[in-house]
DORO-452904 format. One record per residue (C-alpha): y, z, x; residue in one letter; residue number from 1. Coordinates in steps of 0.1 Angstrom, whole numbers. Layout:
<v=Y w=Z u=X type=A seq=NUM>
...
***
This chain:
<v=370 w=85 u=-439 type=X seq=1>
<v=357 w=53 u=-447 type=X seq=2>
<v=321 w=45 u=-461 type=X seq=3>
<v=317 w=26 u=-431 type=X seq=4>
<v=330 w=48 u=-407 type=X seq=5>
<v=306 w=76 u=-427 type=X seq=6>
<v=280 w=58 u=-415 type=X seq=7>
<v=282 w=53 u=-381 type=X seq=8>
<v=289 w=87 u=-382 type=X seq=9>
<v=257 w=96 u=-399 type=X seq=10>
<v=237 w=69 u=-374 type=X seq=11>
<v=250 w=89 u=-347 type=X seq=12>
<v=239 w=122 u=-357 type=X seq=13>
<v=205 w=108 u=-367 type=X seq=14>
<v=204 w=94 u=-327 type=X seq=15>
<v=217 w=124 u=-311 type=X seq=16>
<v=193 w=148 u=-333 type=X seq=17>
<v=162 w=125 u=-322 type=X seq=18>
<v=173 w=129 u=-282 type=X seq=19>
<v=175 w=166 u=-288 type=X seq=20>
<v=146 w=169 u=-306 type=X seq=21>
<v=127 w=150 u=-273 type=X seq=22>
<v=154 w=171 u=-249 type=X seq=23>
<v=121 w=190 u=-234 type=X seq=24>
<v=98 w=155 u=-232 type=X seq=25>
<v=125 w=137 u=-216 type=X seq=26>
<v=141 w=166 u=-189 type=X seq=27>
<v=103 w=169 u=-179 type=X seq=28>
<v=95 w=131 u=-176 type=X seq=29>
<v=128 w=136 u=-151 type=X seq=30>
<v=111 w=167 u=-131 type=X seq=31>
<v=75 w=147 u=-133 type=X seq=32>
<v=94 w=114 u=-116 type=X seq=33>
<v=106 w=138 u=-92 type=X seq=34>
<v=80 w=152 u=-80 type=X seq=35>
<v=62 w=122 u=-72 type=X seq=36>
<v=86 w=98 u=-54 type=X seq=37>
<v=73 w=66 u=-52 type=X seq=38>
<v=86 w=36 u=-35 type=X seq=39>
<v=101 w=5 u=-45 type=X seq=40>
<v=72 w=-23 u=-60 type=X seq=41>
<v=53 w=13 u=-58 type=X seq=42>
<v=63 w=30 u=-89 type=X seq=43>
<v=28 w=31 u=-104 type=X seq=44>
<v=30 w=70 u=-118 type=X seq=45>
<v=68 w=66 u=-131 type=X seq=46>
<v=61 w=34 u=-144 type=X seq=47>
<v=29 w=44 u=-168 type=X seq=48>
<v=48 w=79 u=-177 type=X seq=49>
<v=80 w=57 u=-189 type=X seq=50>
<v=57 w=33 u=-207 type=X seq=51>
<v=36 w=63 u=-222 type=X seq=52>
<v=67 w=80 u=-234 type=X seq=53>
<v=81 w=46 u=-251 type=X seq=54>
<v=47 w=38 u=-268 type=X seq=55>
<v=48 w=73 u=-285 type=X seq=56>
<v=88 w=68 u=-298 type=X seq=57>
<v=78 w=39 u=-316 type=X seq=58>
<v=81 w=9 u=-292 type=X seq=59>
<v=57 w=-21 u=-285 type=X seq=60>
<v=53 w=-18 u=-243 type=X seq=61>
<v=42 w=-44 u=-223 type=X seq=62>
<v=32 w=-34 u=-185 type=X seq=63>
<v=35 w=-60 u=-156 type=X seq=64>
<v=58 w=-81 u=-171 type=X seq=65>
<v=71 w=-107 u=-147 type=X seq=66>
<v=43 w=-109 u=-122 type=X seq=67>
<v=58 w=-71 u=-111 type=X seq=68>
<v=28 w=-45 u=-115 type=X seq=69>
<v=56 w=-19 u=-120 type=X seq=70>
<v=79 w=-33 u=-146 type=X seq=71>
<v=74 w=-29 u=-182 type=X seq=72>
<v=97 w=-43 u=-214 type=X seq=73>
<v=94 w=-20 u=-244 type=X seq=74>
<v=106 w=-34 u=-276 type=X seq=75>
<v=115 w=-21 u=-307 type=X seq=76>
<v=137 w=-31 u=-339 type=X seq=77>
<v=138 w=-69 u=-346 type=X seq=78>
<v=178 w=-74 u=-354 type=X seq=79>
<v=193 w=-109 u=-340 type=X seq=80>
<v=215 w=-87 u=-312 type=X seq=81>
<v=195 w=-79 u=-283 type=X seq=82>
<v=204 w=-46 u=-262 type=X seq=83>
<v=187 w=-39 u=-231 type=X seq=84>
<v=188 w=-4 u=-211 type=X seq=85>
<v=173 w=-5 u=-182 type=X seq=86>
<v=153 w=22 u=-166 type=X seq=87>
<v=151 w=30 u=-124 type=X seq=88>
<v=122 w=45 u=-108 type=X seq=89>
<v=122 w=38 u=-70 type=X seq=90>
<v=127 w=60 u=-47 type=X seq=91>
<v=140 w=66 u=-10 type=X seq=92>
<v=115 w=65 u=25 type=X seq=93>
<v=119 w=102 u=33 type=X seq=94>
<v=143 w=113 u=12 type=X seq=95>
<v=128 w=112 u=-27 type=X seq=96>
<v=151 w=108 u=-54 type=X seq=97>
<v=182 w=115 u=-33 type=X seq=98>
<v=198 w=84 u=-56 type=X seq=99>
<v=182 w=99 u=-89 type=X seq=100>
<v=161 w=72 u=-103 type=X seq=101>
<v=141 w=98 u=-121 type=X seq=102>
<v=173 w=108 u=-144 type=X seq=103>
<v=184 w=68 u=-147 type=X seq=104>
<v=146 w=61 u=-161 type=X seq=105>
<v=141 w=96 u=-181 type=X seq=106>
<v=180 w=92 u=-198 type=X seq=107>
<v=167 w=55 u=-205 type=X seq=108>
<v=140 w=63 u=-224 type=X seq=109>
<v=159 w=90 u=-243 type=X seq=110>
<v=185 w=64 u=-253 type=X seq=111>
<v=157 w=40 u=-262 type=X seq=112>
<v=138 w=66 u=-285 type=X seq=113>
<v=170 w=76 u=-300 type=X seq=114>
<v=179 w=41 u=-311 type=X seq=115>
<v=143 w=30 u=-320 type=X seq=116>
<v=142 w=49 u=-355 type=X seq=117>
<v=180 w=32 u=-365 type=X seq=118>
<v=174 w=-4 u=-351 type=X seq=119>
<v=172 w=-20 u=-383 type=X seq=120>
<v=195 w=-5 u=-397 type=X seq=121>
<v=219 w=-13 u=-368 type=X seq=122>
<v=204 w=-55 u=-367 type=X seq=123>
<v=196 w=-46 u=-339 type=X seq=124>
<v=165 w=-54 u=-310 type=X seq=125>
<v=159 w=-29 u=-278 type=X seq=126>
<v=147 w=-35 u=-250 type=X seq=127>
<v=138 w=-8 u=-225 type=X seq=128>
<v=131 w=-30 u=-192 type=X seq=129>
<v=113 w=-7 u=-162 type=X seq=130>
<v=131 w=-21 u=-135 type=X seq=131>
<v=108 w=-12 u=-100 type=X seq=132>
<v=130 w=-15 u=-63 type=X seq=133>
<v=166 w=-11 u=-68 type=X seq=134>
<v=167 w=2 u=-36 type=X seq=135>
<v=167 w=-29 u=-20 type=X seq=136>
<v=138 w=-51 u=-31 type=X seq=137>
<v=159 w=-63 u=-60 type=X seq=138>
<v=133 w=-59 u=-94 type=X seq=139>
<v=163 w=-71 u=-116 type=X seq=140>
<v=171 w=-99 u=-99 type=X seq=141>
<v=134 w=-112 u=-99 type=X seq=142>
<v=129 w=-106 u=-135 type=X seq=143>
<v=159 w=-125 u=-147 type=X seq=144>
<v=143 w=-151 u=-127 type=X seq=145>
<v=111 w=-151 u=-148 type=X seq=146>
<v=126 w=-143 u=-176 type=X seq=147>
<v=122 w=-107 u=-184 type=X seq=148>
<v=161 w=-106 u=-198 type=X seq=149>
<v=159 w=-136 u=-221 type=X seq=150>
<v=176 w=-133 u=-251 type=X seq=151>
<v=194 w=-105 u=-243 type=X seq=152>
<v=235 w=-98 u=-256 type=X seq=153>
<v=240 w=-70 u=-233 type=X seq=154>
<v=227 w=-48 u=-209 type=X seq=155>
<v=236 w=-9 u=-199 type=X seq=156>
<v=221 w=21 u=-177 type=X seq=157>
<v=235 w=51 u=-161 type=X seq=158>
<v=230 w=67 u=-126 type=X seq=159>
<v=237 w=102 u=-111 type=X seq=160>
<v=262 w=105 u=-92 type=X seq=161>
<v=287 w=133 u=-74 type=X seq=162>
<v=317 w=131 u=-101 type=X seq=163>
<v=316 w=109 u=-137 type=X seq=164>
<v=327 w=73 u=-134 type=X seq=165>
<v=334 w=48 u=-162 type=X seq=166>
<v=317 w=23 u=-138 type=X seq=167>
<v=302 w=12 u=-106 type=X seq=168>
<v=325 w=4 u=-80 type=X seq=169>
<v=301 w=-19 u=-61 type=X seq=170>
<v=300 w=-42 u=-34 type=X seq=171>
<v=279 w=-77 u=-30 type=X seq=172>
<v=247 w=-72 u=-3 type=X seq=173>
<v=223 w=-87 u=16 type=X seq=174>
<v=197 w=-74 u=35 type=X seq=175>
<v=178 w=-85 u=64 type=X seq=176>
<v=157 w=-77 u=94 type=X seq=177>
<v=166 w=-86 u=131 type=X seq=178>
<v=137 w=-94 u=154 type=X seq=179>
<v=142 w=-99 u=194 type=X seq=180>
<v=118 w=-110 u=213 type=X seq=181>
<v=118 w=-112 u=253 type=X seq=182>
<v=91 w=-105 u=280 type=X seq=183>
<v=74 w=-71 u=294 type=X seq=184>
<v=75 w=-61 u=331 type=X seq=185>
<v=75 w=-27 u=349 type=X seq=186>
<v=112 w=-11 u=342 type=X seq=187>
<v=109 w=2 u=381 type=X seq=188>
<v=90 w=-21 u=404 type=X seq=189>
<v=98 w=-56 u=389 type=X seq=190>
<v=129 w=-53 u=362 type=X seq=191>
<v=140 w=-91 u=371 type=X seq=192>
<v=109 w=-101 u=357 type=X seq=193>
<v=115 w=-87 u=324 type=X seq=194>
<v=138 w=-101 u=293 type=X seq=195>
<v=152 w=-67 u=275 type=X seq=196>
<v=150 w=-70 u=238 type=X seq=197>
<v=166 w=-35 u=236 type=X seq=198>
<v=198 w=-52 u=254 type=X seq=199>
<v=195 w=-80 u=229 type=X seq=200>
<v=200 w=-52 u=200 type=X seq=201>
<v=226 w=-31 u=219 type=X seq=202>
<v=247 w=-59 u=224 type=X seq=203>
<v=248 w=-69 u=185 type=X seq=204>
<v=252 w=-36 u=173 type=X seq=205>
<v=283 w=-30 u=201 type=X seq=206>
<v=301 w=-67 u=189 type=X seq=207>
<v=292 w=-54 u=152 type=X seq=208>
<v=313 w=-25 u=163 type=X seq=209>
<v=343 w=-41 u=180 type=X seq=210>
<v=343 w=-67 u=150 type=X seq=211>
<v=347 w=-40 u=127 type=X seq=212>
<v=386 w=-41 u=136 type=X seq=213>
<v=388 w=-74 u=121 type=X seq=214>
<v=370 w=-68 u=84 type=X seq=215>
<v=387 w=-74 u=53 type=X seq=216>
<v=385 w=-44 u=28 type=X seq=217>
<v=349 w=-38 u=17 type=X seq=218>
<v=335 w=-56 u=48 type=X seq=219>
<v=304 w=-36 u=59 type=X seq=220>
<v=274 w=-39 u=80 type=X seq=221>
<v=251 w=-10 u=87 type=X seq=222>
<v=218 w=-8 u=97 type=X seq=223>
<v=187 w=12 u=119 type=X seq=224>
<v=165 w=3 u=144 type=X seq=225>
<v=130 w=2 u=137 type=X seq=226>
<v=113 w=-5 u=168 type=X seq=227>
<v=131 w=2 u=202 type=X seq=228>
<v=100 w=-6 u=224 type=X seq=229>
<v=69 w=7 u=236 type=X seq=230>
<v=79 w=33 u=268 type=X seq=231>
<v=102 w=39 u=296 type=X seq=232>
<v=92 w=23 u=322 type=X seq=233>
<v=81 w=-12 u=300 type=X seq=234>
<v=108 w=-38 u=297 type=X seq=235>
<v=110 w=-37 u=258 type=X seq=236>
<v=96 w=-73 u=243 type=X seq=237>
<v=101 w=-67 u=208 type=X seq=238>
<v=127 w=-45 u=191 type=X seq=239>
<v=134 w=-47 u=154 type=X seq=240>
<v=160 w=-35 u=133 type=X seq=241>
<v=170 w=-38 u=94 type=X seq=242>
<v=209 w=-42 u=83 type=X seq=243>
<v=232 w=-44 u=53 type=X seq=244>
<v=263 w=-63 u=49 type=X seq=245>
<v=282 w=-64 u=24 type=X seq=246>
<v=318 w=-71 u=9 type=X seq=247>
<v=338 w=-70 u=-21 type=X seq=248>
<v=327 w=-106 u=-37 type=X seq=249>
<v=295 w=-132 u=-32 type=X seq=250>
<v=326 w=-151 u=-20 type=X seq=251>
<v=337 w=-124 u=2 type=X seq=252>
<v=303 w=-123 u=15 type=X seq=253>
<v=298 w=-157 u=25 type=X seq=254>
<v=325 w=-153 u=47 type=X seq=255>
<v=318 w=-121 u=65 type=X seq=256>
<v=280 w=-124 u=68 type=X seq=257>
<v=279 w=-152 u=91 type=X seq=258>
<v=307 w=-131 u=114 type=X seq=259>
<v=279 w=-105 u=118 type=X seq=260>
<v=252 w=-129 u=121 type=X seq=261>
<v=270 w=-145 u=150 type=X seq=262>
<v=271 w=-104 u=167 type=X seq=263>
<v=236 w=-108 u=170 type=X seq=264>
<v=234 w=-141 u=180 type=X seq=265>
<v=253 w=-131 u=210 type=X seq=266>
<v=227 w=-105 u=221 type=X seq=267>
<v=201 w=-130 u=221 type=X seq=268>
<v=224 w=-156 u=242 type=X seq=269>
<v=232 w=-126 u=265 type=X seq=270>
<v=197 w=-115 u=275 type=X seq=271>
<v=178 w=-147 u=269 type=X seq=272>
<v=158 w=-135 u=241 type=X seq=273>
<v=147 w=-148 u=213 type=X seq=274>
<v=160 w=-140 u=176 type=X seq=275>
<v=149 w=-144 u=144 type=X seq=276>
<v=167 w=-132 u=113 type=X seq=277>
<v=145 w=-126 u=77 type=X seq=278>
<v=160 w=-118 u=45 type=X seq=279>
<v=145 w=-91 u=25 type=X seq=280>
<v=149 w=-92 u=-9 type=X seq=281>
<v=174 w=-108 u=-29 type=X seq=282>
<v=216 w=-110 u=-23 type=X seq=283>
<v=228 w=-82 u=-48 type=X seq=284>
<v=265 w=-95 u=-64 type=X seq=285>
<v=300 w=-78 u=-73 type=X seq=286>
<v=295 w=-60 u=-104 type=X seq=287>
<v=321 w=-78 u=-139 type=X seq=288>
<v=318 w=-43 u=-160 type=X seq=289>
<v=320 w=-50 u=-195 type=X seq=290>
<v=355 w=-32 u=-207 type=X seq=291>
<v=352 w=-30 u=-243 type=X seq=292>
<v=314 w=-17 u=-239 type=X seq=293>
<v=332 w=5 u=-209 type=X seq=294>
<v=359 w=20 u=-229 type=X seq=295>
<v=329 w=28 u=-262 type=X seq=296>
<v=308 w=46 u=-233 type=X seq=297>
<v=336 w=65 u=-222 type=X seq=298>
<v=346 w=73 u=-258 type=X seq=299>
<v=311 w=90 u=-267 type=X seq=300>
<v=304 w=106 u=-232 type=X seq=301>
<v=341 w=125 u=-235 type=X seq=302>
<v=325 w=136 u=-269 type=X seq=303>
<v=302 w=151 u=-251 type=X seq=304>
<v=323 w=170 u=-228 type=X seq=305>
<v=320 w=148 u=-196 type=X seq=306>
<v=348 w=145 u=-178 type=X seq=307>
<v=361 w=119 u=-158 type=X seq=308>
<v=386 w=115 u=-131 type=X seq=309>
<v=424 w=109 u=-128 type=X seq=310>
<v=428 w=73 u=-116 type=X seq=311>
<v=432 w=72 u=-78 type=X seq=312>
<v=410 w=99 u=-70 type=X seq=313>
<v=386 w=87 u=-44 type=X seq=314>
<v=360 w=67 u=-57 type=X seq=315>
<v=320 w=59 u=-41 type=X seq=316>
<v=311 w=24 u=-37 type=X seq=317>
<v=277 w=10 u=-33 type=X seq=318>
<v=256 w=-24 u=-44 type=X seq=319>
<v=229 w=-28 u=-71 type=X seq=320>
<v=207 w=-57 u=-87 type=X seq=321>
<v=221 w=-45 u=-119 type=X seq=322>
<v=256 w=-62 u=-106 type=X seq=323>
<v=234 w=-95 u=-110 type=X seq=324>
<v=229 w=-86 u=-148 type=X seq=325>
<v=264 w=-83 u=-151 type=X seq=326>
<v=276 w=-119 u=-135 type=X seq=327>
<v=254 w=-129 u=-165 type=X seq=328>
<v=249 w=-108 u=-195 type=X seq=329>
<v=279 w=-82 u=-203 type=X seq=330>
<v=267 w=-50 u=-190 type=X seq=331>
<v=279 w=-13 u=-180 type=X seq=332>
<v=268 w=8 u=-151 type=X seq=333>
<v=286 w=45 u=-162 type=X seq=334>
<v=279 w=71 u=-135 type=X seq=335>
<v=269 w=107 u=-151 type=X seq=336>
<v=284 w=138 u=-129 type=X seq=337>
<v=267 w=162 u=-108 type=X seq=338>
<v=290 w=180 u=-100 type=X seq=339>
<v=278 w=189 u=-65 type=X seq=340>
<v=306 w=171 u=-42 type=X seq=341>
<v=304 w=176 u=-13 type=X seq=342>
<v=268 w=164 u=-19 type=X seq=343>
<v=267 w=128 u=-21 type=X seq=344>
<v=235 w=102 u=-31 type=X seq=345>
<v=210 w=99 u=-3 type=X seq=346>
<v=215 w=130 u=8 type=X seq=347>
<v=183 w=158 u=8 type=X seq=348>
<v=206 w=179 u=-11 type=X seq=349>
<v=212 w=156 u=-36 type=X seq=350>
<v=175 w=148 u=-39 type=X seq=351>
<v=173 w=190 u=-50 type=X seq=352>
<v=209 w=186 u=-73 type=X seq=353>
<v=191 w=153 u=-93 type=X seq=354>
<v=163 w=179 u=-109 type=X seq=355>
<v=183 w=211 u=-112 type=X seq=356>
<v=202 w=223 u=-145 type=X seq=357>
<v=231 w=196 u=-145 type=X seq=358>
<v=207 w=170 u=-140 type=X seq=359>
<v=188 w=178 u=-171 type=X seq=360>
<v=220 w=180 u=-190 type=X seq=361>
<v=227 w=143 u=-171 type=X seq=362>
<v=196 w=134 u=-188 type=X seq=363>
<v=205 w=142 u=-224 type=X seq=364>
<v=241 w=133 u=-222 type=X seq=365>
<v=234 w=98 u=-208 type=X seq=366>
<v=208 w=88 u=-233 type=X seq=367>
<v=230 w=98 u=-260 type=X seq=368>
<v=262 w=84 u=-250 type=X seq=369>
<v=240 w=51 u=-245 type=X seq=370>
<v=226 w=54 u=-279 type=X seq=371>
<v=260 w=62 u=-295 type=X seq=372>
<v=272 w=31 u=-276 type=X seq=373>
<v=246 w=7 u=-291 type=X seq=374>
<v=256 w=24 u=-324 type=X seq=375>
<v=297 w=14 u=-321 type=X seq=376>
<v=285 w=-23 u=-303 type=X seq=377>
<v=263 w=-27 u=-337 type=X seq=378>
<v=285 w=-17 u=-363 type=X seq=379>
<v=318 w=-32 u=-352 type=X seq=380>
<v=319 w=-64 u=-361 type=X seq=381>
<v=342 w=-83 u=-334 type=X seq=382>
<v=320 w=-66 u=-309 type=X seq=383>
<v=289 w=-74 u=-322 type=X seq=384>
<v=301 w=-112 u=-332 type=X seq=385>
<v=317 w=-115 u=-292 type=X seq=386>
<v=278 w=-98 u=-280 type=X seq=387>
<v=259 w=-121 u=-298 type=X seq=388>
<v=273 w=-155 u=-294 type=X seq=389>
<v=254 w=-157 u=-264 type=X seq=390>
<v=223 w=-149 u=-252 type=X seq=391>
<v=212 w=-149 u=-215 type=X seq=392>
<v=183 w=-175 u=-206 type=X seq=393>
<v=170 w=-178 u=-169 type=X seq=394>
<v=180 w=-213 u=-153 type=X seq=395>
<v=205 w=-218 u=-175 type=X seq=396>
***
């Protein structure tokens, strides 16, 4: 074995030894997250126990970075290549941490205490960025906005998921909410007075049906209705609903959202009511995995005895504002096994699987197959040189 090869081998141990020796601290910052689910732009609790547990491995922690009250940047190490992990801590309305944020934030923390004690060693700079609404409200998108990702090489985080995954599958989103508007009257004694918002909405959501037929692959919209109107026998007004599209591309997207728009255009222009359509949050893109930091991941997590599927087997899709980071800083999204199929995310059961035993080992094995990864991206020298020719700067 090489000198060189001794030593990654040595950094390794030393990262792995410094996860194991927080193992306790960071399964209970998971259980702590857990317990208190917090919504997205909400995160107060998870946000100050992340930045608590990064101050005492050694970082520098900055809270509120980015005009965000719940997003923090941790630093530590001052080496030319810039690694970021980012941490989630959102969770769902009604559901908790049925995605498990808490094991994405506590195995982010884990990875970032095991490489702070070896960054200079590596040249390197970490960067744990708390990263509030995921779910929707896009905190990743916003802070590469104001610049909470300048200067960084590349990017990585994991997420819980049924079976292990090399990567994401992930589909471009936008999210909006509908709003009809019509006129009251008394359902019984004078309905030709009235203009039905509720028609308005049943009529979208039944051409949003039939034009399902006609989707590409990765075409979807889904959504609830939020308001349905007041009572019985009151011509609804005012109904509300919120909705997802998405598809495989941005470019996909730009074709099929306006197809769905037009569904609910039609309810309006059947019942006379008016419509109004507001974005929430920011468009969430495809996701370009990284394959060389892909394959290193995969290396390190099979050394830890994760296993990962046959190609072909069935494989979850879903969208994320860390597919933004991606279009512009390489970046990985590995999904840690549960192994609870037929439990799936945003499920209630899944919620209970993302703080039980496998979870915990989630935690662990994630924040040292990260930290093992930063190790291999450091010391190999094509990597690194590919990494660092390029930094990411917002409104470039």
């Amino acid at each position: 074995m090489s000198a060189a090869a001794t030593s990654v081998g040595i950094l390794k141990e030393r990262a792995a030894a410094t996860v194991m020796g927080a193992r306790q601290t960071l399964i209970d910052l998971s259980h702590r997250i857990h317990g208190k689910p917090e919504l997205g732009f909400e995160e107060e609790s998870a946000s100050a126990w992340c930045a608590e547990q990064l101050a005492g491995g050694g970082f520098v922690v900055e809270v509120g970075v980015c005009d965000l009250p719940t997003a923090l940047s941790a630093t530590a190490g001052s080496g030319p290549f810039v690694l970021a992990i980012c941490a989630e801590y959102d969770a769902l309305p009604g559901i908790g941490h049925a995605c498990g944020h808490n094991v994405i934030a506590s195995a982010a923390v884990g990875a970032g205490r095991a490489l702070a004690p070896i960054a200079d060693e590596l040249g390197i700079t970490v960067r744990v960025l708390g990263t509030p609404a995921e779910e929707g409200g896009g905190g990743k998108v916003l802070m590469m906005e104001r610049g909470g990702f300048d200067g960084v090489n590349a990017a990585m985080m994991v997420h819980p998921a049924p079976g292990e995954l090399d990567r994401m599958p992930c589909l471009a989103v936008e999210h909006f909410d509908v709003v009809y508007r019509g006129k009251e009257a008394h359902a019984s004694a004078f309905p030709e007075q009235g203009i039905n918002a509720a028609d308005a909405l049943t009529v979208a959501q039944v051409a949003i049906g039939l034009l399902r037929q006609h989707a590409d692959q990765g075409d979807q919209a889904h959504g609830i209705v939020t308001l349905g109107g007041a009572a019985p026998n009151i011509v609804p007004a005012h109904t509300e609903a919120k909705y997802y599209v998405r598809a495989r591309t941005l470019h996909a997207l730009g074709k099929w959202s306006p197809r769905v728009r037009r569904c609910f255009e039609a309810g309006a222009m059947a019942t006379g009511c008016s419509l109004e359509i507001v974005p929430r949050g920011p468009t969430y893109s495809e996701f370009r995995t990284d394959e060389a930091m892909a394959a290193a991941y995969r290396v390190n997590a099979e050394a830890l005895g994760r296993v990962f599927p046959e190609p072909g087997e069935r494989a979850m899709s879903g969208s994320t504002d860390m597919a933004n980071v991606s279009l512009a800083i390489p970046s990985i999204h590995p999904m840690l096994g549960l192994d609870c199929f037929p439990v799936v995310n945003h499920q209630p059961e899944f919620a209970a699987a993302a703080a039980g035993a496998l979870a915990d080992r989630a935690v662990v094995d994630g924040a040292t197959a990260m930290a093992w990864t930063a190790v291999d991206l450091a010391t190999n020298e094509s990597e690194r040189a590919r990494l660092t020719s390029a930094a990411y700067r917002h409104g470039s």
